[in-house]
GULO-519676 format. One record per residue: x, y, z of N, C-alpha, C, O in turn. Coordinates in steps of 0.02 Angstrom, whole numbers, plus 50000, padded with zeros to 5 digits. Layout:
N
XYZXYZXYZXYZ;...
END
This chain:
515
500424994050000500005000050000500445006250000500225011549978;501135005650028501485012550026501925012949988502115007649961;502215018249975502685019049905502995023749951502715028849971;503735021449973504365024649998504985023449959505135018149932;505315028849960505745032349912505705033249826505185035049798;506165032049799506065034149716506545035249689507045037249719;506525034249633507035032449577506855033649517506525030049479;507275042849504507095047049438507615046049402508215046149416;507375045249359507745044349280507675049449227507135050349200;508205052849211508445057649145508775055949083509315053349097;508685056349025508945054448974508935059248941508465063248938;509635059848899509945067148856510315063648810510775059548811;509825067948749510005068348674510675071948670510755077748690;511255067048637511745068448614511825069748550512025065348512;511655077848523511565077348444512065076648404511985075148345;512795078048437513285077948407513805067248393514305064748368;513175065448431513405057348430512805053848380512605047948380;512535061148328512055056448276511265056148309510835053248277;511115059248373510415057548402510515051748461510015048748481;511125050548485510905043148534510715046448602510595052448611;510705041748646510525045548703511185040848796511585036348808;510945044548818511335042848886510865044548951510445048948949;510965040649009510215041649042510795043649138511375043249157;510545044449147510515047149233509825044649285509215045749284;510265041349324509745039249376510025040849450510585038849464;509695044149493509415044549563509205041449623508645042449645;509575038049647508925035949697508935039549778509405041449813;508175039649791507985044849836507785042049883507465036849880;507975045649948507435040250024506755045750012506635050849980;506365040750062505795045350058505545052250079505005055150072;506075053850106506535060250116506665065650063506715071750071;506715061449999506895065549946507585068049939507715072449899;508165064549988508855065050016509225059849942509005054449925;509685062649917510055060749866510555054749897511105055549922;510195048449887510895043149920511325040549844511925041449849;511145038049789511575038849727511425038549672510995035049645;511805042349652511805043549583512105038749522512695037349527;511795036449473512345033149436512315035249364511745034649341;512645036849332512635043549248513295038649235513845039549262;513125031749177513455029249140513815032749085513385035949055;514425033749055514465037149004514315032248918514425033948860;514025026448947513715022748878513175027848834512785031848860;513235027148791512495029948734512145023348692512335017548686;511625026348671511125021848624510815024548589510665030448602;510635022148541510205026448491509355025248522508955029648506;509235022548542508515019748623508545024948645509125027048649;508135028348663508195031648746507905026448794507955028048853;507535019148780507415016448822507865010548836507805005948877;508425012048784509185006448802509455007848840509565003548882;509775015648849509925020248900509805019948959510195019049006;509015021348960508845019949039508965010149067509235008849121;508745005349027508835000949071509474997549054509634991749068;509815001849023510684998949054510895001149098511264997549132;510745009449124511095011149183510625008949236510915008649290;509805006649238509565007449271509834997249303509664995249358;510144993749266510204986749263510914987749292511164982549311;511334993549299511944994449337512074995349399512524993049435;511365001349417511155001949470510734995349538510744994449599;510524993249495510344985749522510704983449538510714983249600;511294979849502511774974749497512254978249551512584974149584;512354985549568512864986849619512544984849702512834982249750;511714987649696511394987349780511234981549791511214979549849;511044976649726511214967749738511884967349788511844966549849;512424967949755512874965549769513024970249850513364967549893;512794975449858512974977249919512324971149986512414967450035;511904973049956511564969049983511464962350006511084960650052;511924957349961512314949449996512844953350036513104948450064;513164958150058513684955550091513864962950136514334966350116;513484965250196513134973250191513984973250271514104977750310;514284967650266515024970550307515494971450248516094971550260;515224972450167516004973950134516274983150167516004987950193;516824981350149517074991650170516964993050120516754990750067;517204998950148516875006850113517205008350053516985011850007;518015004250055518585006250000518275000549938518305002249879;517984993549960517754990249918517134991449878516974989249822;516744996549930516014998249894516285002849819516225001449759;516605008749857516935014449805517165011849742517115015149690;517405006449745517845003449690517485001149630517605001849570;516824997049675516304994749618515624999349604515064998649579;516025004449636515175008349620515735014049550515415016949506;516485014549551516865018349508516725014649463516465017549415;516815006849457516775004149398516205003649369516295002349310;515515004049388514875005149373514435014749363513845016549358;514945017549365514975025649360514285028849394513795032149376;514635025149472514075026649531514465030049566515055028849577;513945037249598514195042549659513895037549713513605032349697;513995039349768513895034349811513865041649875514385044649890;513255043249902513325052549935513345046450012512805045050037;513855043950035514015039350111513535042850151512975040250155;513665048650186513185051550247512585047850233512415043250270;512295049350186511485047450182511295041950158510685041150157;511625037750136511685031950107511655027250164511135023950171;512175026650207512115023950271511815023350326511735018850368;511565032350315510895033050371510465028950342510435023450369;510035030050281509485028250266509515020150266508995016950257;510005017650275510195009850263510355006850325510285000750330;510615010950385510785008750436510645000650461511004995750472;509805002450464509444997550504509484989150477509454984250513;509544989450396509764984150383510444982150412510564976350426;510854986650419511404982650418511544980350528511854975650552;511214985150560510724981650630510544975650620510904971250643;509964973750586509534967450578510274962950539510404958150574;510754963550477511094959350449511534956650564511514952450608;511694960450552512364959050618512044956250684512364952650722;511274958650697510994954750742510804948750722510904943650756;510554948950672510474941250653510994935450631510914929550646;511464937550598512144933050596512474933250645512644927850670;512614938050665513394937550730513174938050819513594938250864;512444938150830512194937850896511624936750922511074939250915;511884931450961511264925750995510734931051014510134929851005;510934936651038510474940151067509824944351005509214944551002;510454947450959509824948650901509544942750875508974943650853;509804935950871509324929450847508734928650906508284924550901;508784932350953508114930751020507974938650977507364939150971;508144941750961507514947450962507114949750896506654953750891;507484945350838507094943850794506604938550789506184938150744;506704933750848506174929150867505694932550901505124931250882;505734935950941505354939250982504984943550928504364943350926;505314947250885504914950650825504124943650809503524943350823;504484940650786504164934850743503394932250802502814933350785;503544929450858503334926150924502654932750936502064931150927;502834939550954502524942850985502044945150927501494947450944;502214944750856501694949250815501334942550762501074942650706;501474937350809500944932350755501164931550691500764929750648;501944932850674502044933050605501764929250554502054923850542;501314930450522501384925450469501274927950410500784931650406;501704926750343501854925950281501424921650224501334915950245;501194922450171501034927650151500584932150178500714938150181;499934929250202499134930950219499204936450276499604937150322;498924938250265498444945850336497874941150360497594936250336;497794944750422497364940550451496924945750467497204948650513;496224949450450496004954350460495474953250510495154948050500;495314956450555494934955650597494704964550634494984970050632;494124962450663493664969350694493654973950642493944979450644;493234971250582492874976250534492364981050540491784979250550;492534987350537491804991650562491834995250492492314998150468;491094994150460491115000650402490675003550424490155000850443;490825011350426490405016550436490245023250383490645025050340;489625026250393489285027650327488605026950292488365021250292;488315030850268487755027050233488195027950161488695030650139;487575023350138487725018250081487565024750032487055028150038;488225026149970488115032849921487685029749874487165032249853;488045021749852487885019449789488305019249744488215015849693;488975023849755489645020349720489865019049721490175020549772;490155014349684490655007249700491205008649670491235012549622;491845004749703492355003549661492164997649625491744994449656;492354994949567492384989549512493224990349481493634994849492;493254986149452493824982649406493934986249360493524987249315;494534988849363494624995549326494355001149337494365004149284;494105004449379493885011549404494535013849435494975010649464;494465019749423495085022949465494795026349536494255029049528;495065026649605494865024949665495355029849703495965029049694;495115035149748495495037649787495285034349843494785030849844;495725035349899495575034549974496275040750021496765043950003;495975039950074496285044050111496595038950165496205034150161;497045037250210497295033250260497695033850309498085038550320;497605029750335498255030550407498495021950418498095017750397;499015020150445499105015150447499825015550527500375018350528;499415010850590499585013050657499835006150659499565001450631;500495005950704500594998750751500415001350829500565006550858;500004995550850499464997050931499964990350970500284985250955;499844993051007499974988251050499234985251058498714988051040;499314976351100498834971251113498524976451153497974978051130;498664979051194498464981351294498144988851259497744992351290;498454991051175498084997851174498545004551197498425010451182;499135002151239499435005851294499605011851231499465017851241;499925009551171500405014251135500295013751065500425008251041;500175016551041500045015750958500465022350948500495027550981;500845019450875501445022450818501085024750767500795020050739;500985030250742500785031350664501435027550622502025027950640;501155023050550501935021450537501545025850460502085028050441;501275027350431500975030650375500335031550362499855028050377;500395038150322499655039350300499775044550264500325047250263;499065047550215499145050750152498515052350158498155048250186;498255057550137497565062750132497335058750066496835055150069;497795059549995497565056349943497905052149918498475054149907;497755043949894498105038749876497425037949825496825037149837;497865038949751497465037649708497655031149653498025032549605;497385023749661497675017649603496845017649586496315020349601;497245011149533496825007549499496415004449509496715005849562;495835000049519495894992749555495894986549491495864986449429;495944983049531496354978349487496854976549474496904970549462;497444980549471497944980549449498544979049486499104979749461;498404976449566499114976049601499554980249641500054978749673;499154988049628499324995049653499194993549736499604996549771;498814990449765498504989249832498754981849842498954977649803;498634981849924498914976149952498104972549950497604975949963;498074963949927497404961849908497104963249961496634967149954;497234961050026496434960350072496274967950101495874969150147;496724973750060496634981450096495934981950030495334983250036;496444979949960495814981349887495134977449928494764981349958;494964970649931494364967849954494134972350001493544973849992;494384974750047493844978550086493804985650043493264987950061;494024989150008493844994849982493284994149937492804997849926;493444989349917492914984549861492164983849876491664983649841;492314983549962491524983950022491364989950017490754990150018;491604996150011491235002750021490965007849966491165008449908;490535010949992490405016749945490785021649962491145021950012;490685026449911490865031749929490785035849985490245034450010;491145041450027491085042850081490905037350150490575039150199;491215030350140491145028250194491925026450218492435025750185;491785025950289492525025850295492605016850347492145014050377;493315014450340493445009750365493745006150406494215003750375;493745004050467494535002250516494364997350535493834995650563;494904994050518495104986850568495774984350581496084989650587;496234979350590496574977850610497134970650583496924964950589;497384971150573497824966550539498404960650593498524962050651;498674954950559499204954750601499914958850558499834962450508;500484957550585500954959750579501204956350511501134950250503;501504960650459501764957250399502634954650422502784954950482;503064952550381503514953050391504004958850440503844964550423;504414958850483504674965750514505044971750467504984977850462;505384967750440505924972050377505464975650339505684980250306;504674974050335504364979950287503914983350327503744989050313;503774981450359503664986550420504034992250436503844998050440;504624989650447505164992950492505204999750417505195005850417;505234995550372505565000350305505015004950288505065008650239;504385004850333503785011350320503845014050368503615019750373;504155011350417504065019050485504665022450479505255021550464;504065028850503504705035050501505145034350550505715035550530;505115032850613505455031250669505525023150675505165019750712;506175019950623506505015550627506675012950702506325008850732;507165015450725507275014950813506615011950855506615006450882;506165015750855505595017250903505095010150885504805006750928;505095009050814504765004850800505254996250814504974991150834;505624996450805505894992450825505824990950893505464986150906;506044993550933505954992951012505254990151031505174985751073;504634994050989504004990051019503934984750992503454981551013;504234982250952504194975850898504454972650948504074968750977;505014973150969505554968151021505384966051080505634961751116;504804970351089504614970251176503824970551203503644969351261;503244973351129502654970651151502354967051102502644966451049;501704963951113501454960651052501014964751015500474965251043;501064968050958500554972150935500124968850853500084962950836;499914973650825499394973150766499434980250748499554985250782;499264979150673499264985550629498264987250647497784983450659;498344996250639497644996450618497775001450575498255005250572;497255000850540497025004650476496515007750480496155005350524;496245013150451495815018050458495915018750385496495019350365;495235018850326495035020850273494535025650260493995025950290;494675028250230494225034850189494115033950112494535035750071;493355030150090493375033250004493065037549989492485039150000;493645040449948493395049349947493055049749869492655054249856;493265044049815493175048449764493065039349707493315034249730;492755039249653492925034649622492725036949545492245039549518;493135035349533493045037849426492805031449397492895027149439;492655030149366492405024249327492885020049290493445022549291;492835015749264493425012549216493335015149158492825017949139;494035014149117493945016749072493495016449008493265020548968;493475008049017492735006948940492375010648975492315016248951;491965009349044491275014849044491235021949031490685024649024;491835025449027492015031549002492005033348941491765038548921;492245029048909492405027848841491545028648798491285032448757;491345022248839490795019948815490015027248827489485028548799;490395029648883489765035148881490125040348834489765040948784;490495042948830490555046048787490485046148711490545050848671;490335039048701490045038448620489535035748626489265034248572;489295034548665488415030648660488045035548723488255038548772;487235034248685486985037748718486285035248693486125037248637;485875031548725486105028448828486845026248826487175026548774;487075024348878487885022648891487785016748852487215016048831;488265011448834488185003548804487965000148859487494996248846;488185000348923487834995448975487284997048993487054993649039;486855002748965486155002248982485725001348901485145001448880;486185000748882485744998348804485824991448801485424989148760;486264986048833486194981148841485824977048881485614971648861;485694980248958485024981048999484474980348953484164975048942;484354986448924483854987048887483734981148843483224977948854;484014979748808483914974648746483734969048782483264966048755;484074965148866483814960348857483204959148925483004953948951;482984967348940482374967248958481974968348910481434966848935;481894969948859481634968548803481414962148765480894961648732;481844957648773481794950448758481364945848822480984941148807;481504948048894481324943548949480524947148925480134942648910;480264952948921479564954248897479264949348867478874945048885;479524950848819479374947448748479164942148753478674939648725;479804938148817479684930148795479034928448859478684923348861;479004932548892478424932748929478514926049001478074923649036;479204924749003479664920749052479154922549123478894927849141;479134916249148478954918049225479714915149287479804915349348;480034913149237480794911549300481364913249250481324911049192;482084918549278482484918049242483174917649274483144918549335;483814916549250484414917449295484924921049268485034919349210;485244925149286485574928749252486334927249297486564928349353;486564923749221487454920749246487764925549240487684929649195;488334926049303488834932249302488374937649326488534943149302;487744937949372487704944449406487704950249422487304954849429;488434948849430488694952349479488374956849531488024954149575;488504966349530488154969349578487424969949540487204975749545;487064966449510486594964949479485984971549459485444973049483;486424974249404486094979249372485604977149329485104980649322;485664970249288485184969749261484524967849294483994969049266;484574964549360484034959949406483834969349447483284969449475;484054972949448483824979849481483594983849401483354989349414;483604983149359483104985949317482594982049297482114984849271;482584975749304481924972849273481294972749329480734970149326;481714977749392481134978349444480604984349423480014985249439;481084988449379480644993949341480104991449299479714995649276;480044986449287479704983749222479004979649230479034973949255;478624981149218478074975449217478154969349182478074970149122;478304962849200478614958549158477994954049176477454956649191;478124946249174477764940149195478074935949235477804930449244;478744937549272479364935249302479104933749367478834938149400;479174926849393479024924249477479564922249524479654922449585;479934920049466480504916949511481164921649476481094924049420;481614922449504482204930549459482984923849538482944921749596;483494923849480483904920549520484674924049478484884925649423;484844923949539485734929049503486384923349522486264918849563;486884923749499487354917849512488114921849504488244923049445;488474923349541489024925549530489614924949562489424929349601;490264923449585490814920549614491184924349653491594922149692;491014932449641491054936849666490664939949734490254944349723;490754937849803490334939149873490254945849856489684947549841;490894951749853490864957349848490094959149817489574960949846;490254957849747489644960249718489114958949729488694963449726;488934952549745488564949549762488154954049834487574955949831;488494954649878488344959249935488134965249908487584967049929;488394968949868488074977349836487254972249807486674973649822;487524965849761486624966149732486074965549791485554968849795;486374959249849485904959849882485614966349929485044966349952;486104972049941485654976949957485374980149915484834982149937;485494982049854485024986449798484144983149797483584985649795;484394976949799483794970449791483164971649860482574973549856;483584969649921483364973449975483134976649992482764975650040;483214983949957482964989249969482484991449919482214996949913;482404985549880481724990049825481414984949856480954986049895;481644978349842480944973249845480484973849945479974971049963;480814977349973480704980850039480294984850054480114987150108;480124985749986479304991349978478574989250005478424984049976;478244990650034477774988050022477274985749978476974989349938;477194979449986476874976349906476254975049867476054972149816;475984980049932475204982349932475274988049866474824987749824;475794993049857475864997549828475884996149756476104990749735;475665000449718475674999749646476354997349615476314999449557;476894994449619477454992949608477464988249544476984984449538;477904988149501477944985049440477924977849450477504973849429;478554976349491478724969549526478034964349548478034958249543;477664967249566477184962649621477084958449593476774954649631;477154955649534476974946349524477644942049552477594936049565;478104944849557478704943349596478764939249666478714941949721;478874933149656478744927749713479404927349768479384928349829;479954925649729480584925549751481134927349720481164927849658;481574928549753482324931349732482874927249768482804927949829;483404922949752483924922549761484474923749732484494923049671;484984925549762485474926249742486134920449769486214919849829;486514917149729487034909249750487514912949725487534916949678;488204909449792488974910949746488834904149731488454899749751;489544904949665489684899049619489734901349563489524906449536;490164895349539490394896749455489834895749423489414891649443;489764899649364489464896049331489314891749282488804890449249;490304888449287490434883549223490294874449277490434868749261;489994877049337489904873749375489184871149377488864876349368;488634864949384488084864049369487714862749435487934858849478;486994866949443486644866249516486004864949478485784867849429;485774859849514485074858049489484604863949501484204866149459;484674865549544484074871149568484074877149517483764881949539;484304878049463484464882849413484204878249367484294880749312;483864871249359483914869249275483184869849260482714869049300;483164871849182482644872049157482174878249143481654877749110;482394884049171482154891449170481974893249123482134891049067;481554898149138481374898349039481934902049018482284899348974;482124908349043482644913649006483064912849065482894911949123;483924913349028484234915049066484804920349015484764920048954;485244924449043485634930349028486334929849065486474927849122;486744932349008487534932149039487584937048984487454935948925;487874945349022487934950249016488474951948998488484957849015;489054950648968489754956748964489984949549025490074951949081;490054943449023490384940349080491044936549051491574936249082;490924933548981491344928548969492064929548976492554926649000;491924934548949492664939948902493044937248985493534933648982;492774939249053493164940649097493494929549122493734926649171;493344928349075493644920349113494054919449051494034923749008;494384914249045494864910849006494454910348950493854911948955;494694908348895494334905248833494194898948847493644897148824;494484895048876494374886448874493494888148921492904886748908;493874892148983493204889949023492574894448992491984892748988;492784898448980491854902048928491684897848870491094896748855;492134895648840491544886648799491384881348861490854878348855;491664880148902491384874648942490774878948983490314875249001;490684886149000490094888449027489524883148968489084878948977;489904886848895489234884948843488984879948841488394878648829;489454876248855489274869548863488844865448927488514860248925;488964869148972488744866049048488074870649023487794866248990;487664876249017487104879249000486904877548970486334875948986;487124875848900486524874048855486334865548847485844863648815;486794861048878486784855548902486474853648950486024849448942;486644856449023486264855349072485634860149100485044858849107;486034866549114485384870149137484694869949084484114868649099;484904871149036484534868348978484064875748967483574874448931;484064881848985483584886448985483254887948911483614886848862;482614890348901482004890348854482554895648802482614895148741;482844899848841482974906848803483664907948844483654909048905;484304907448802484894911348838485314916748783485524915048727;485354924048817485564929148783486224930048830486284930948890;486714929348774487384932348785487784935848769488174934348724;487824941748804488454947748753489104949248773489324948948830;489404950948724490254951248738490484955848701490154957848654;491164958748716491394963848676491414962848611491384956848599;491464967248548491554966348497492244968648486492354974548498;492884963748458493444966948463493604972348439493894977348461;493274970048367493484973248310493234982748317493504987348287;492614983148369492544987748368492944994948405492915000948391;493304991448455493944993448484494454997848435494944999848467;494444999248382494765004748344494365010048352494665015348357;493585010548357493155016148361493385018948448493675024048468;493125013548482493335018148559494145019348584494255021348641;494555018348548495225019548562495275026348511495815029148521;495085028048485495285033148428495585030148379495495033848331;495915025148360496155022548293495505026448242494965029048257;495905025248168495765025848110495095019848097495295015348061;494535018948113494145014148076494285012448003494335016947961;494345005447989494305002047906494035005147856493615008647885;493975006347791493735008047765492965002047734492854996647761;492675003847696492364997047677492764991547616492734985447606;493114997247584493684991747547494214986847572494374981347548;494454990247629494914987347677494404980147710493824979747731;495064974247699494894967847733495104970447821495634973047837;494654969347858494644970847943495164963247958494834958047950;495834962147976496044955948000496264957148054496174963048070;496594953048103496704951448153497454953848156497674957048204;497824952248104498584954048100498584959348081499194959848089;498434964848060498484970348033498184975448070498514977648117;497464978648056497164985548081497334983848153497734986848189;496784976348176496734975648260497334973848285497274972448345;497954973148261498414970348309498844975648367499304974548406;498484981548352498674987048395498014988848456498104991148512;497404987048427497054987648481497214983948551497484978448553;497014987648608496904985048668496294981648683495814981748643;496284978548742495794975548760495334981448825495554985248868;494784980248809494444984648830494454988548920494304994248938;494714981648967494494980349021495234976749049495394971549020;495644979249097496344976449098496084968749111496374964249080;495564967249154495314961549187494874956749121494494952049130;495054959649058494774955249011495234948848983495664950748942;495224943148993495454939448972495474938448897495964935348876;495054940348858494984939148799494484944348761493984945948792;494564946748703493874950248661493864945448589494374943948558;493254943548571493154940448517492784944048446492274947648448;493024942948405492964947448337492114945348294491774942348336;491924945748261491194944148233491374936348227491084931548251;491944936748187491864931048169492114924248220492034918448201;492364925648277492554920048320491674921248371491364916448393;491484927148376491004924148413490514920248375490214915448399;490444922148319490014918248277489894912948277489344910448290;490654908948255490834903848269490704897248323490594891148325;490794902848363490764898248438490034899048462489764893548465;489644903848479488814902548465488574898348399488114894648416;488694897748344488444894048306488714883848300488444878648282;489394885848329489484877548358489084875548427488774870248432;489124879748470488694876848517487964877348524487684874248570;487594881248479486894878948458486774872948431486264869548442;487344871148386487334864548339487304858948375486894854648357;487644857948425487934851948466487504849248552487594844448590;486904856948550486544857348584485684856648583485234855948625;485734857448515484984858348476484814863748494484254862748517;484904868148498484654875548483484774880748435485334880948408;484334884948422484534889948360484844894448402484924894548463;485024899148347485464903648372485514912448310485784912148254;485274917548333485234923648305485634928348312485874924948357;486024934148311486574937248325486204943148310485744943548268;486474948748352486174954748353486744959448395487304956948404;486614965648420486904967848449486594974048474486024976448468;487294976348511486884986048520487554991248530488074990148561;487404995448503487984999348492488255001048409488654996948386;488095005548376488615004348338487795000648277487225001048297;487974997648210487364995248171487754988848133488354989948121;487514982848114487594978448076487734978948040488164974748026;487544984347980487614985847912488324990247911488604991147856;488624993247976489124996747940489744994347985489744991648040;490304996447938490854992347976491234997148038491445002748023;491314994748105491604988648112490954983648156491114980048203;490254984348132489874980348186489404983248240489114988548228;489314980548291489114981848341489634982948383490164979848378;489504988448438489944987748507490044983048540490604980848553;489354980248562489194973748604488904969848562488434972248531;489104962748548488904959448498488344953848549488474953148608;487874950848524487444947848560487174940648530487174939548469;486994936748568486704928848541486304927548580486444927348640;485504925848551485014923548583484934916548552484854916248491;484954909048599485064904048581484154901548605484034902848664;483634898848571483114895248588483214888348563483414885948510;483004886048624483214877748622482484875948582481954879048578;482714869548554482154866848507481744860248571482034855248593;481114862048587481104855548625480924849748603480614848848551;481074845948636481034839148613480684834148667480724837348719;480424828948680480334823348700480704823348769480524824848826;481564820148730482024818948784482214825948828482424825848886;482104832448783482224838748837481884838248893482144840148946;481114835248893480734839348937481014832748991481264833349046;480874826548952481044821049013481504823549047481384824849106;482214825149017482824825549051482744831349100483174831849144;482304835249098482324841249156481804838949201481894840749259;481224835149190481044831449242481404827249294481194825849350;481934825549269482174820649319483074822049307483544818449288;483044826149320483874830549352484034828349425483744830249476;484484824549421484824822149469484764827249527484464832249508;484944827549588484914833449635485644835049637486014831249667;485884840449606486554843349632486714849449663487044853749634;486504850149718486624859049747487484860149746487874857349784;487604863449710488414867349720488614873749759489094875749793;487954876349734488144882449753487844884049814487474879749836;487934891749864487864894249912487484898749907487564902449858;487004899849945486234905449955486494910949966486714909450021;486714917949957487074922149994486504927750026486574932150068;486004925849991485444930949989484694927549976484664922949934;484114929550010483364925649979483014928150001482994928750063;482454931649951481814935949971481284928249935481464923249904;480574930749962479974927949943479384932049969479274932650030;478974935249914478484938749942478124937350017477934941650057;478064927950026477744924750115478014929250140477714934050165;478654928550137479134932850189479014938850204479054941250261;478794942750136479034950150148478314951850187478304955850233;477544947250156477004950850173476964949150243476664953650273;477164943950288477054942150342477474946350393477274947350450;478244949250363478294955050413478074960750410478174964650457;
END
């Protein structure tokens, strides 16, 4: 979660060496205190050869100081001359001290081997995992979430307490800490709980102790922190603030050229279809914080039974309060919903098969595949249209090809062949957390083999963007209707009993009218 010290890098055009370049690197305590410098006199015609040769020099010297932190000072000088490293000693040593404390207590004295045990003994060490405990979120609920790929401020503090309470250390904190999510910027079980809040709510609880050496290497008072490490048993606490969350970038993207946004024109389309088909039970694979199961409450449909399935608790927890709090109405009231019997919501995969899901009339998987492997989004197809067996399943996924329009690229012309090696091999993928985007013609493909092998038809449509012009649709779409048969209906009569999955959530009108 913290980012102490830094390491700036300069690179200068040598015009008289033809254009090559030569780079300069820094490294800084968190202080902003100059400990060394290293300005190779190599060039490159790169400026990014430049930087990671000197920056691969600089490595290779604090490696080597670092196996062996009793070489002298005449031996450091020697290899930091031959690697065309300043080496500023005063501050170099300060800022390094404590390792070379911990190297000498731990090799050369019984006594620092008892007090790095005592480190270890008194703070519960254990490696990799956090052990989080006494969660309080406080706040009412805004309604914005962080998601996968949104960009996410928070505000923090991060304390070592003693067990008894007696003494707590600030070891860091920051007004604004602004990452990604998704991406590794955060320590995981700090992201999972940020993942729990809305906006303006704030968060504290308590951790055990990570390793000492990274501990030790975030407090400002090295010394001080050490000593309580050595002598009481403590725990980290944390205190969170989310102050702010931007959206990811497709939904940005995506509102800015569509309008409705694409994820509510895909809503739309396949509340449009659950109408239509006049479904009284449906399930919608992949969930998640279940925007589509919170708009079809707007809707006058024919829907009794509504079931969500997703692997994700997080989200899962945002759907069941959105869910909560409408279906919480009273149902005496004119409300769209009221033919509405029950609601659950199950974790579980859903390349995974639960009887209690087979046979629905409609079911929906929204923008989900893209986010699993390729192997396992054909075995979803396969476990759905095989087992669950539903009347009606609509599935949409990115359109790759259309990814030159929301990146700014040049769109194809209509003469131009659209291939895979050529225009798209520069596009990105929409969503860092996307495993895969599929082009017209691979989704095609793969909805039209697994209609085949399933007995169902299969139609392609989309939204975003028009059929007739190139590059497609935004969101490309497949509504598969199974053909019934004889052996269909038998075989869903008599479905083995397999519960897999977990209830996380369950309304039923009994319920709601009797309290």
């Amino acid at each position: 979660m913290c980012y102490h010290g830094n390491v700036t890098a300069s690179s200068k055009q040598l015009e008289d060496l033809g254009g090559s370049f030569t780079c300069v690197i820094k490294l800084l305590s968190k202080c902003q205190t100059l400990l060394i410098e290293c300005s190779p006199k190599d060039s490159y015609k790169k400026q990014a050869d430049a930087i990671q040769s000197a920056s691969l020099k600089l490595i290779l010297w604090l490696n080597m100081y670092f196996k062996d932190l009793n070489m002298t000072l005449e031996n450091l000088n020697h290899y930091a001359d031959v690697n065309n490293i300043q080496i500023y000693s005063t501050n170099f040593f300060k800022e390094f001290a404590l390792c070379q404390i911990l190297h000498d207590n731990q090799c050369n004295s019984s006594q620092g081997s008892k007090l790095l045990e005592s480190i270890c003994v008194n703070t519960s060490y254990s490696m990799p995992g956090y052990e989080v405990c006494s969660l309080k979120i406080e706040g009412p609920d805004s309604g914005v979430w962080t998601c996968s790929g949104s960009l996410t401020c928070i505000s923090y503090s991060v304390s070592l307490v003693t067990k008894d309470e007696r003494m707590k250390v600030l070891l860091e904190g920051q007004e604004e800490f602004e990452f990604e999510v998704g991406v590794g910027a955060l320590i995981s079980h700090i992201e999972a709980i940020v993942m729990q809040m809305s906006v303006g709510q704030s968060a504290c609880f308590n951790t055990n102790i990570p390793a000492p050496e990274l501990l030790l290497a975030s407090a400002s008072d090295s010394a001080r922190t050490l000593s309580l490490l050595s002598s009481e048993a403590c725990y980290l606490e944390y205190f969170i603030i989310l102050s702010r969350v931007t959206e990811p970038l497709e939904d940005r993207m995506e509102k800015a050229l569509f309008s409705p946004p694409l994820s509510k024109q895909r809503v739309e389309y396949a509340v449009q279809h659950i109408r239509e088909s006049h479904a009284t039970s449906l399930v919608d694979f992949g969930c998640g914080s279940g925007s589509l199961l919170d708009s079809l409450l707007n809707y006058q449909t024919s829907l009794e039974t509504i079931i969500g399935v997703d692997i994700s608790q997080k989200s899962l927890s945002r759907a069941a309060k959105v869910l909560h709090s409408k279906l919480g109405m009273n149902l005496d009231a004119d409300v769209p919903y009221r033919g509405i019997k029950s609601v659950v919501l199950y974790d579980g995969s859903i390349t995974t098969f639960d009887s209690r899901l087979s046979g629905f009339d409609i079911g929906t998987c929204l923008e989900v595949i893209e986010h699993m492997e390729e192997d396992q989004a054909c075995l979803f197809g396969d476990v759905v249209l095989n087992s669950f067996c539903p009347r009606i399943l609509i599935v949409s996924t990115p359109n790759y090809e259309y990814n030159v329009i929301l990146q700014g690229s040049n769109p194809p012309t209509q003469e131009e062949e659209l291939d895979e090696k050529t225009q798209l091999v520069s596009c990105k993928f929409r969503n860092n957390d996307h495993k895969f985007e599929w082009t017209r013609e691979q989704f095609n493909r793969w909805a039209t083999d697994l209609a085949s092998r399933h007995n169902y038809s299969v139609e392609f449509s989309g939204v975003g963007g028009s059929a007739d012009q190139e590059p497609g649709f935004a969101s490309q779409i497949a509504v598969f209707r199974r053909r019934a048969t004889p052996d269909t209906d038998a075989f869903l009569k008599n479905t083995d009993t397999e519960h897999h999955y977990k209830v996380i959530w369950e309304w039923n009108s009994n319920m709601a009218a009797a309290s």
